[in-house]
MOPAC internal coordinates of N, CA, C and O (Angstrom, degrees):
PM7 1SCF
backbone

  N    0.0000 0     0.00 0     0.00 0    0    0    0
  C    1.4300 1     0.00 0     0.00 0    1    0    0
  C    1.5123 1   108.30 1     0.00 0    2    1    0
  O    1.2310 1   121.50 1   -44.96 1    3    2    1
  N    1.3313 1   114.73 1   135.04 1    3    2    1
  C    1.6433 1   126.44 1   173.93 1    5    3    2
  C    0.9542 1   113.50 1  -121.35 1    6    5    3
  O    1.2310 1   123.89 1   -34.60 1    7    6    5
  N    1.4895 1   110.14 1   145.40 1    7    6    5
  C    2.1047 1   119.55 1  -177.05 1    9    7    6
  C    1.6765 1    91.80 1  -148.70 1   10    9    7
  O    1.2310 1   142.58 1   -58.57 1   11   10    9
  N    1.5940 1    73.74 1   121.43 1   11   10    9
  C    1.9085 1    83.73 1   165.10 1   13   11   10
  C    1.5238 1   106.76 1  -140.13 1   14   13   11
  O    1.2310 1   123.19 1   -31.88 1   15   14   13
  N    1.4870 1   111.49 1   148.12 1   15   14   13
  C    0.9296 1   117.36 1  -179.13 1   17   15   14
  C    1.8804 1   114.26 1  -125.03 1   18   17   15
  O    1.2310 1   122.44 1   -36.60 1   19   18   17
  N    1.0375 1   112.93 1   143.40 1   19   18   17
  C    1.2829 1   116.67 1  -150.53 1   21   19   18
  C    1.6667 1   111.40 1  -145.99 1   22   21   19
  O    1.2310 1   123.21 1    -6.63 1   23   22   21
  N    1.4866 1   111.46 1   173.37 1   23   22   21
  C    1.7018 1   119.28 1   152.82 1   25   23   22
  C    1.6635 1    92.13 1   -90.50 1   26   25   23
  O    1.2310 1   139.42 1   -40.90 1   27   26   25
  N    1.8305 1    79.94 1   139.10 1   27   26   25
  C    2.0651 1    76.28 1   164.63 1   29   27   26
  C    1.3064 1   110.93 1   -73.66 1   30   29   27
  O    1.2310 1   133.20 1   -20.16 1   31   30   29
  N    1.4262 1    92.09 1   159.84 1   31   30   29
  C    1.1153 1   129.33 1  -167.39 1   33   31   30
  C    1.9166 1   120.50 1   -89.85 1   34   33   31
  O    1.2310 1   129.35 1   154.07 1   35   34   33
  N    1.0877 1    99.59 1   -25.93 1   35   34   33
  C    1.3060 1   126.44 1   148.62 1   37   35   34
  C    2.1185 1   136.18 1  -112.70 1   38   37   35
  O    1.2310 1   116.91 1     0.54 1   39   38   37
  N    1.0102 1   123.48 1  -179.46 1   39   38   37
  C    1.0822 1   117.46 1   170.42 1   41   39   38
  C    1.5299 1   125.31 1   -95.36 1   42   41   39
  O    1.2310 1   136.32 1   152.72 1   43   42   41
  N    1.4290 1    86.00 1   -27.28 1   43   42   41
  C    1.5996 1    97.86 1   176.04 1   45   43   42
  C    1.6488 1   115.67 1  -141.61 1   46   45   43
  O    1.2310 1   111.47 1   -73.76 1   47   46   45
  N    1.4928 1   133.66 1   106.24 1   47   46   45
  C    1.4201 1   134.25 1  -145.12 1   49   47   46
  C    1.4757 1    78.98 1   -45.52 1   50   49   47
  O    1.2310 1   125.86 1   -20.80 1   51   50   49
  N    1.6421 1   106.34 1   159.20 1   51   50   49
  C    1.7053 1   131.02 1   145.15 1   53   51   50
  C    1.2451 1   104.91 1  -175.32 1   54   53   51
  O    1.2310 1   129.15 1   -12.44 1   55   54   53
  N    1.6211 1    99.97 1   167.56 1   55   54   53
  C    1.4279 1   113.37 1  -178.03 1   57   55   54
  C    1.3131 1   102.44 1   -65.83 1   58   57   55
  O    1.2310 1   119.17 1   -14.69 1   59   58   57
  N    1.3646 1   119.19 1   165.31 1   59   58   57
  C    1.7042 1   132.73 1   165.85 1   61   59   58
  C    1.7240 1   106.80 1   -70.54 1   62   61   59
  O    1.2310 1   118.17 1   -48.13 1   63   62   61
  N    1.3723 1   121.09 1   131.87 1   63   62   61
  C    1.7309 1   119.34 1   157.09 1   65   63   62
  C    1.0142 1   100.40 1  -108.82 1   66   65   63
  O    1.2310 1   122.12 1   -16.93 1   67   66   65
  N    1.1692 1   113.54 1   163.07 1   67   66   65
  C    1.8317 1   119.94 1   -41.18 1   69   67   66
  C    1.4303 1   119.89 1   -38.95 1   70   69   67
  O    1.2310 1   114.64 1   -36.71 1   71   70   69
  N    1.1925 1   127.77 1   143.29 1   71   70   69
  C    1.5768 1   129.38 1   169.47 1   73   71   70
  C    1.8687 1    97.30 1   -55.28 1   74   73   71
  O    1.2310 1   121.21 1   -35.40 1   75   74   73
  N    1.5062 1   115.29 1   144.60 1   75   74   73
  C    0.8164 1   126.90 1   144.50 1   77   75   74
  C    1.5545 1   131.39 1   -50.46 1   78   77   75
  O    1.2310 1   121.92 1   -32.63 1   79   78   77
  N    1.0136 1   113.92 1   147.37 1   79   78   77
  C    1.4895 1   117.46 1   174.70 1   81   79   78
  C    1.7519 1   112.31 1   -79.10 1   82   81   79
  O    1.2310 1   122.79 1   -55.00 1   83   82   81
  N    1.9326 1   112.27 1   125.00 1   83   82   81
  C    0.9998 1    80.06 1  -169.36 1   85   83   82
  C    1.8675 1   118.45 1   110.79 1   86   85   83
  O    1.2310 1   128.71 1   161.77 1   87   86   85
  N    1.2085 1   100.82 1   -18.23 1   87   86   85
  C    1.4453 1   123.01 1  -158.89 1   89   87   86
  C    1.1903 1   128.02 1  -142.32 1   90   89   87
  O    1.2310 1   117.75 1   -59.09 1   91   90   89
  N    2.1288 1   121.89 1   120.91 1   91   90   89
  C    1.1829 1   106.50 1   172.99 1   93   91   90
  C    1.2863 1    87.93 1  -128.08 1   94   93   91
  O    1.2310 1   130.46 1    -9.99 1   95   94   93
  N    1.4719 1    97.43 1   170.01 1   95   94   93
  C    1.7593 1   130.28 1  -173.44 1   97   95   94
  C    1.2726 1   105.64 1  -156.55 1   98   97   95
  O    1.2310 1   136.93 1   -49.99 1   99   98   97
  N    1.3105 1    84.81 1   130.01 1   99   98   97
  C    1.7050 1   100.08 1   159.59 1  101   99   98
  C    1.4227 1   115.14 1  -131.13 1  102  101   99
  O    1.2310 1   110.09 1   -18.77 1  103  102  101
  N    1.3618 1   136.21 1   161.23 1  103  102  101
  C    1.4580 1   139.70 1  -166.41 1  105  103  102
  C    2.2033 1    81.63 1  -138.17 1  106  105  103
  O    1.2310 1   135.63 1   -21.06 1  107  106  105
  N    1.9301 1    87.36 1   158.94 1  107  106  105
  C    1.3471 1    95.05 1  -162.30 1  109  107  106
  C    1.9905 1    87.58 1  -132.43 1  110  109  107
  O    1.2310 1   121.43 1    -3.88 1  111  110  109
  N    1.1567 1   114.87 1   176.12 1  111  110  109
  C    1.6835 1   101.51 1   174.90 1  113  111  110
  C    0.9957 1    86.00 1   -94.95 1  114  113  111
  O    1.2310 1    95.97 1   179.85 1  115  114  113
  N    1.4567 1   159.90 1    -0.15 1  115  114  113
  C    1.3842 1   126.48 1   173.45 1  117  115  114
  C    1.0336 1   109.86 1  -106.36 1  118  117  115
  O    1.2310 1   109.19 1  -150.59 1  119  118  117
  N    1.2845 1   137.85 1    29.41 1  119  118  117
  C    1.6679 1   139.26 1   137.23 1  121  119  118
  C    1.3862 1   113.11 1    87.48 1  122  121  119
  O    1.2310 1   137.95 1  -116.55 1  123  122  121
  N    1.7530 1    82.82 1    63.45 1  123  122  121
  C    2.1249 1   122.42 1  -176.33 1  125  123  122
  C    0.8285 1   122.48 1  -113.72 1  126  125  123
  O    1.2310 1    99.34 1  -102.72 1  127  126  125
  N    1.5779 1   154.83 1    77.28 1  127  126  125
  C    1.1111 1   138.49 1   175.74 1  129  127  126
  C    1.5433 1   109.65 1   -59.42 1  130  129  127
  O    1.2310 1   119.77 1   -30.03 1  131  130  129
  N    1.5817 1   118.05 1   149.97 1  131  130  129
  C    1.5830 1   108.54 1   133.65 1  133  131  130
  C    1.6898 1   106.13 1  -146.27 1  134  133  131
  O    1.2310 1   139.65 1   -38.93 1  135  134  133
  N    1.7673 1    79.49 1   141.07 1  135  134  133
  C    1.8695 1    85.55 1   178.62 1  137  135  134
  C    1.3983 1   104.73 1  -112.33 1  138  137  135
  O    1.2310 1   115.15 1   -19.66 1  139  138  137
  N    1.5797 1   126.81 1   160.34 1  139  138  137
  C    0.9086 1   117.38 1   161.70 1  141  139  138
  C    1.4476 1   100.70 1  -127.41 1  142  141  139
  O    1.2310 1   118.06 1   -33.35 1  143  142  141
  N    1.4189 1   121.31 1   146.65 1  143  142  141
  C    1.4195 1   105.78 1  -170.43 1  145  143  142
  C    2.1227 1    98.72 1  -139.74 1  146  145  143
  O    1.2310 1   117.13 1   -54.85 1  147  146  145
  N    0.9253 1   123.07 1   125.15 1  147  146  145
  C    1.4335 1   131.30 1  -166.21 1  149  147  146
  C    1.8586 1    97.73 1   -74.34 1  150  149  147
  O    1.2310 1   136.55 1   -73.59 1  151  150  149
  N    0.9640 1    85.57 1   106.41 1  151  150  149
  C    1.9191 1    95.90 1   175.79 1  153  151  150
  C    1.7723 1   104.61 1   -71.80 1  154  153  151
  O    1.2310 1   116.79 1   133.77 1  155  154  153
  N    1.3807 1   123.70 1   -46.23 1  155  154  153
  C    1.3666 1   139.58 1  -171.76 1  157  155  154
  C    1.0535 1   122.06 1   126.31 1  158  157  155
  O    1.2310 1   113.17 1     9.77 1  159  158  157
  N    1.5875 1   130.52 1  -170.23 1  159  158  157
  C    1.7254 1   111.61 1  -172.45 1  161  159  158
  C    1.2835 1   141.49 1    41.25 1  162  161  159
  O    1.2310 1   131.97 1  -163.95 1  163  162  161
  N    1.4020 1    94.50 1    16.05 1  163  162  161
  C    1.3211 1   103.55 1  -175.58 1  165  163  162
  C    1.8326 1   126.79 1    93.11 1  166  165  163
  O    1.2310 1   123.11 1   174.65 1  167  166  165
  N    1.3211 1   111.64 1    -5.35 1  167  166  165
  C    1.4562 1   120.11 1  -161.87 1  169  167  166
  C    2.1003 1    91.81 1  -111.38 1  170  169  167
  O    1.2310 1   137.18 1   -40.01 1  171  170  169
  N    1.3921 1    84.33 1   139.99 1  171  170  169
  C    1.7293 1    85.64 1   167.31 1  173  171  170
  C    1.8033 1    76.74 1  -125.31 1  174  173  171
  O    1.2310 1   140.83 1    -5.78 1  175  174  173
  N    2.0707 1    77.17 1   174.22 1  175  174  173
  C    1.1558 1   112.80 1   153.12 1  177  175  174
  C    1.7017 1   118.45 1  -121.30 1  178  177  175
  O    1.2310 1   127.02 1   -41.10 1  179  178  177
  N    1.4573 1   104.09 1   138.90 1  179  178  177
  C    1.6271 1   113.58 1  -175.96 1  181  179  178
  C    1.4375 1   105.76 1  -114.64 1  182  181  179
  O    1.2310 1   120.09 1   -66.46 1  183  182  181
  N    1.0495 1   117.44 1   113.54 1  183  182  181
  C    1.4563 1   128.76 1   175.58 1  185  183  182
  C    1.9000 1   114.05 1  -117.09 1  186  185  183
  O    1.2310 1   129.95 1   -66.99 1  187  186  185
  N    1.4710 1    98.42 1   113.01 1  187  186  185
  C    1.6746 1   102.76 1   179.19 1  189  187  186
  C    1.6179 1    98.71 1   -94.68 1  190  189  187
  O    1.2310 1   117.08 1   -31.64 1  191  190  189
  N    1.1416 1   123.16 1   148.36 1  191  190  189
  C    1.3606 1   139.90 1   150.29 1  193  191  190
  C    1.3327 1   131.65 1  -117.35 1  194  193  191
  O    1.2310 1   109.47 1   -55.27 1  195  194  193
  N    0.9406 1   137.35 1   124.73 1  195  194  193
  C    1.7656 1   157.15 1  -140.69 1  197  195  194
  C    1.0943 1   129.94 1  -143.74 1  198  197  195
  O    1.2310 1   113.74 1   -72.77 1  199  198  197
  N    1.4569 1   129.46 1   107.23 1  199  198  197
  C    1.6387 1   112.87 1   167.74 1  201  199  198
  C    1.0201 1   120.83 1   -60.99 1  202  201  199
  O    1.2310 1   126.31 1   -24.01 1  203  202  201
  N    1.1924 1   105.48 1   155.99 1  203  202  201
  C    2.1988 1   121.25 1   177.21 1  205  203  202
  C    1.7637 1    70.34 1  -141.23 1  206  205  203
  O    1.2310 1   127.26 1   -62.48 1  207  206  205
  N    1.4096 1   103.63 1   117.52 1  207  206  205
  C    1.5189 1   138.82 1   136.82 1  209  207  206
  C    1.8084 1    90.11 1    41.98 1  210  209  207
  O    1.2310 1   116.15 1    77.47 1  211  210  209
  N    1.6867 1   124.91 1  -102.53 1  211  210  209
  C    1.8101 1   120.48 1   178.92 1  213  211  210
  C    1.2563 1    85.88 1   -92.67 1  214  213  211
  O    1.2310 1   105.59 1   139.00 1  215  214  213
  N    1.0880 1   144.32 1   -41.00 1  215  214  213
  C    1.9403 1   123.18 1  -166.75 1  217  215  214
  C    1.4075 1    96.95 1   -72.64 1  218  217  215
  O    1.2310 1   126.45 1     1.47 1  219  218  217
  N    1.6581 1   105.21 1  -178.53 1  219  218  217
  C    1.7238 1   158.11 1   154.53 1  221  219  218
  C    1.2182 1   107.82 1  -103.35 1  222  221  219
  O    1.2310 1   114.84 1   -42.87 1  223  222  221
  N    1.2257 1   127.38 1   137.13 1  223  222  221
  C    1.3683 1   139.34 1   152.30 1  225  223  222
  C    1.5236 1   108.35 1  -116.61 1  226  225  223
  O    1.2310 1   126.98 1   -51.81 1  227  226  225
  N    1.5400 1   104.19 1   128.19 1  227  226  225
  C    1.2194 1   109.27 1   166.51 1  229  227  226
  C    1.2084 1   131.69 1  -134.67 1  230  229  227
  O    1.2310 1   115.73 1   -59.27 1  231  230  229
  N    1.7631 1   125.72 1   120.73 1  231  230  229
  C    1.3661 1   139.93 1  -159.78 1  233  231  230
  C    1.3771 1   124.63 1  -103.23 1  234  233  231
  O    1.2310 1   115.98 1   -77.04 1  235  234  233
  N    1.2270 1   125.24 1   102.96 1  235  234  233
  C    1.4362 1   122.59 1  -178.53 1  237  235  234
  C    1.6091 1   125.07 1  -118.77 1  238  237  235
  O    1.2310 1   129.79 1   -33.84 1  239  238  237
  N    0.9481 1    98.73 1   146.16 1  239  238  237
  C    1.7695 1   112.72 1  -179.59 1  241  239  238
  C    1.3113 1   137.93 1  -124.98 1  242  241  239
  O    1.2310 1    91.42 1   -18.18 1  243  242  241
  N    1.0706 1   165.67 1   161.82 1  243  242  241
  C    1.1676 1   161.21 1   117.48 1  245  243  242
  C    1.5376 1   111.81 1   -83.51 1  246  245  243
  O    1.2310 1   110.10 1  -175.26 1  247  246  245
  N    1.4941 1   136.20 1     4.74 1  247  246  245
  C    1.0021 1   131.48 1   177.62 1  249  247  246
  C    1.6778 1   121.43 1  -141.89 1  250  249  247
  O    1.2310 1   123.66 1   161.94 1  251  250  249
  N    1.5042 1   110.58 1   -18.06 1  251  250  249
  C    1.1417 1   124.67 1   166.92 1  253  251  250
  C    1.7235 1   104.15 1  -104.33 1  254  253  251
  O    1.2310 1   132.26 1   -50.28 1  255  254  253
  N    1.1355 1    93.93 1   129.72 1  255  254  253
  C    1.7505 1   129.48 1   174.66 1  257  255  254
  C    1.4273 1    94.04 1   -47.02 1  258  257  255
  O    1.2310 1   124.13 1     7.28 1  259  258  257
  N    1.6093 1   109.68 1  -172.72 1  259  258  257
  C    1.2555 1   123.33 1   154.09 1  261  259  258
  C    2.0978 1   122.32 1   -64.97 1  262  261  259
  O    1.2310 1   137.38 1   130.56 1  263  262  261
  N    1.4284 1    83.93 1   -49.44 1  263  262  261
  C    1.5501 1    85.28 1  -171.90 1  265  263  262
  C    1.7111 1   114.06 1   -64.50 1  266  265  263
  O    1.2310 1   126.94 1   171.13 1  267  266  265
  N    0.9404 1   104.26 1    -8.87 1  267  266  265
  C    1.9897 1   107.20 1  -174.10 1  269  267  266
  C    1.4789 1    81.69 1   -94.52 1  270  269  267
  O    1.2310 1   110.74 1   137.53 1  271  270  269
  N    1.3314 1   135.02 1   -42.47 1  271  270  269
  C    1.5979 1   115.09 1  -171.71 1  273  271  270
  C    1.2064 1   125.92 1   -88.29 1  274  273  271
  O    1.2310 1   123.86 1   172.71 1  275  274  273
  N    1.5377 1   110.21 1    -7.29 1  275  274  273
  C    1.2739 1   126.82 1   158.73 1  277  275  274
  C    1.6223 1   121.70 1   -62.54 1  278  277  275
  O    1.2310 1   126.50 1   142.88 1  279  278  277
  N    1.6794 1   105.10 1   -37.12 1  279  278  277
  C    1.5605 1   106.67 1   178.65 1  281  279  278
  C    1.1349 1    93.50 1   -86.64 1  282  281  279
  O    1.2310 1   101.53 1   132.12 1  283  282  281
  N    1.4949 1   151.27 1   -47.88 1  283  282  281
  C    1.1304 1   116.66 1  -179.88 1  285  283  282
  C    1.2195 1   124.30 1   -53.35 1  286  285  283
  O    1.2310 1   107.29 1   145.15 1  287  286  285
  N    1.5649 1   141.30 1   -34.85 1  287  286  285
  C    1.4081 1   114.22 1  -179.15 1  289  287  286
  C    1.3347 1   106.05 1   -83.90 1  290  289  287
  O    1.2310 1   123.20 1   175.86 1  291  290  289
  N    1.5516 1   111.48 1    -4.14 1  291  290  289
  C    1.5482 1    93.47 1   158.85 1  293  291  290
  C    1.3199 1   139.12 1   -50.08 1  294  293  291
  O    1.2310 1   122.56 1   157.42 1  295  294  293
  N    1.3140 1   112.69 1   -22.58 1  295  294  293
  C    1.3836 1   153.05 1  -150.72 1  297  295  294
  C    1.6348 1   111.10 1  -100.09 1  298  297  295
  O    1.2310 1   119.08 1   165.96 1  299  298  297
  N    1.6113 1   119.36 1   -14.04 1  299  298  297
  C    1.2250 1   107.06 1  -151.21 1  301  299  298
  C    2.2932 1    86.83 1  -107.86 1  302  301  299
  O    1.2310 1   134.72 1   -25.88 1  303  302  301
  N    1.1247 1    89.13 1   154.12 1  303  302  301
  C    1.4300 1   111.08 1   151.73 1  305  303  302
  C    1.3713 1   147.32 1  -159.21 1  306  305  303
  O    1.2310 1   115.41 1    24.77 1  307  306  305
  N    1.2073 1   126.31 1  -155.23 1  307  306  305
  C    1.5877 1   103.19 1   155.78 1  309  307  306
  C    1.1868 1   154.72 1   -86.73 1  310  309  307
  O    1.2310 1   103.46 1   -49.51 1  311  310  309
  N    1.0735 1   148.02 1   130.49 1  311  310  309
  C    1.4548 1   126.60 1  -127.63 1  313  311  310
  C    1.9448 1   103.89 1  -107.83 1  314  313  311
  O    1.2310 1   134.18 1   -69.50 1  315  314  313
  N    1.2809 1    90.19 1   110.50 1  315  314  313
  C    1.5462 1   110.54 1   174.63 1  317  315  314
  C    1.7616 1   121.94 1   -20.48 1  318  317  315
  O    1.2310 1   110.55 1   -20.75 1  319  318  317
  N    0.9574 1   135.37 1   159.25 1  319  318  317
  C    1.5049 1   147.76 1   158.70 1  321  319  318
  C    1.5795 1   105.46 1   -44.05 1  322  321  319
  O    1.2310 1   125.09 1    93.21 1  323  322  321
  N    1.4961 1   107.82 1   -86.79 1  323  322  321
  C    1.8555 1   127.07 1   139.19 1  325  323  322
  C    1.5845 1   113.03 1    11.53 1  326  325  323
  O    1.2310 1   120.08 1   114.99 1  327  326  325
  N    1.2151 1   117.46 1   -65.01 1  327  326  325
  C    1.9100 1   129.90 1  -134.28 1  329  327  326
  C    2.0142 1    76.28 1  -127.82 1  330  329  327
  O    1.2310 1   113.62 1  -172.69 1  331  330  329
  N    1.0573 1   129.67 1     7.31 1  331  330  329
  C    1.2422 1   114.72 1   171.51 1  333  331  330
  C    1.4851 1   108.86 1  -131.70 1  334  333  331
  O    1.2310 1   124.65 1   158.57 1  335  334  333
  N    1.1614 1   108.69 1   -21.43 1  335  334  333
  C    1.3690 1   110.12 1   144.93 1  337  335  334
  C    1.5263 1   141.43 1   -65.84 1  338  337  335
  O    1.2310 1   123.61 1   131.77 1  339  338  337
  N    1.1051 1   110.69 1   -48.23 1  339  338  337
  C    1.7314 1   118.46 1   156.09 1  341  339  338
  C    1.4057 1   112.26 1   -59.26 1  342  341  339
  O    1.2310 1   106.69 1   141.95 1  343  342  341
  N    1.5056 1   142.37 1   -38.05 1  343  342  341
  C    0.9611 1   139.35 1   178.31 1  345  343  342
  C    1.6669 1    98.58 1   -65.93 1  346  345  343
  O    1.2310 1   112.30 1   127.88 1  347  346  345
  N    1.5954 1   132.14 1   -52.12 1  347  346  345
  C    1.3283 1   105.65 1  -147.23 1  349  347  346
  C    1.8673 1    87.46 1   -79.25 1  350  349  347
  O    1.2310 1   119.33 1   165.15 1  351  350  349
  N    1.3833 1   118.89 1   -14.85 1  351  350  349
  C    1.5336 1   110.02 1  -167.14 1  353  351  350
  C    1.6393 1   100.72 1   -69.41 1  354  353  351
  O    1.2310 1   117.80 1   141.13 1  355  354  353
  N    1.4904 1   121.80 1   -38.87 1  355  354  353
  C    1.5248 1   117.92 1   170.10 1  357  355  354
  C    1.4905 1   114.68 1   -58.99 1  358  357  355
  O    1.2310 1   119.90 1  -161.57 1  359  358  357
  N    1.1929 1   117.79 1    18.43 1  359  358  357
  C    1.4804 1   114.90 1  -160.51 1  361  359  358
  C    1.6033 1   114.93 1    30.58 1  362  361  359
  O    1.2310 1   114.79 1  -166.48 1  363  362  361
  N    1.6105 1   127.48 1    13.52 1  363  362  361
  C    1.2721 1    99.54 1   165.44 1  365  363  362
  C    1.2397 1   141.61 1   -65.14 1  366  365  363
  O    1.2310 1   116.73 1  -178.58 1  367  366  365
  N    1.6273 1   123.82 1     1.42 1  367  366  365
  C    1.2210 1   131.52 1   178.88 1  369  367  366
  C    1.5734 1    95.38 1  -150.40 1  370  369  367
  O    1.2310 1   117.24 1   -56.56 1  371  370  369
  N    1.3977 1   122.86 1   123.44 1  371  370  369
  C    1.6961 1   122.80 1   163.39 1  373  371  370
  C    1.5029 1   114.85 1   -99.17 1  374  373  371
  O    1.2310 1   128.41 1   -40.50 1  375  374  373
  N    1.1583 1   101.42 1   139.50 1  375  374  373
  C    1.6149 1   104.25 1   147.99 1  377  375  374
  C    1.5352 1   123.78 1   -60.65 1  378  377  375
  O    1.2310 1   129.75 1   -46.32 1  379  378  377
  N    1.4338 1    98.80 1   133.68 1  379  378  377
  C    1.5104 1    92.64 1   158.85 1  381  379  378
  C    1.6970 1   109.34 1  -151.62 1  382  381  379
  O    1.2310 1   120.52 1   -30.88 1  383  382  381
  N    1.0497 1   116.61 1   149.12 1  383  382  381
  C    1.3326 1   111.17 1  -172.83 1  385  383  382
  C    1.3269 1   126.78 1   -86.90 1  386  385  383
  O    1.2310 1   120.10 1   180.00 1  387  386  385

């Protein structure tokens, strides 16, 4: 599973033209991507992308569906004073300048 968070990348979500080979997309008006893109063997990957307020969030899988990546960005917000402090003390995320 992958999560990135970003400036969009566009101004207004949409699929890429030409469609990839291999590849569907759909765009939603409330600023949703979903792709599905055929890896082979039978396995895709589904990646949703989403605004949060100035970011994109973008969620991908090869094993979670749409609806598990849907609750995760259900899931996302901004990350507290609190919850960014314990994070940089776990060193899971550093500052660097």
């Amino acid at each position: 599973m992958g999560l990135v968070v970003r400036e969009p990348l566009t101004p207004v979500p949409r699929c890429p033209e030409p469609a990839t080979k291999g590849e569907t997309c759909t765009a939603d008006a409330h600023g949703e991507t979903v792709t599905i893109h055929d890896v082979g063997g039978g396995l895709r990957e589904v990646t949703i992308t989403r605004r949060h307020g100035k970011v994109e969030a973008e969620a991908s899988s090869q094993t979670l569906g749409e609806p598990g990546l849907r609750r995760l960005l259900d899931t996302l917000h901004p990350v507290s004073d609190r919850e960014l402090e314990g994070l940089m003390r776990e060193k899971t995320i550093e500052h660097t300048p």
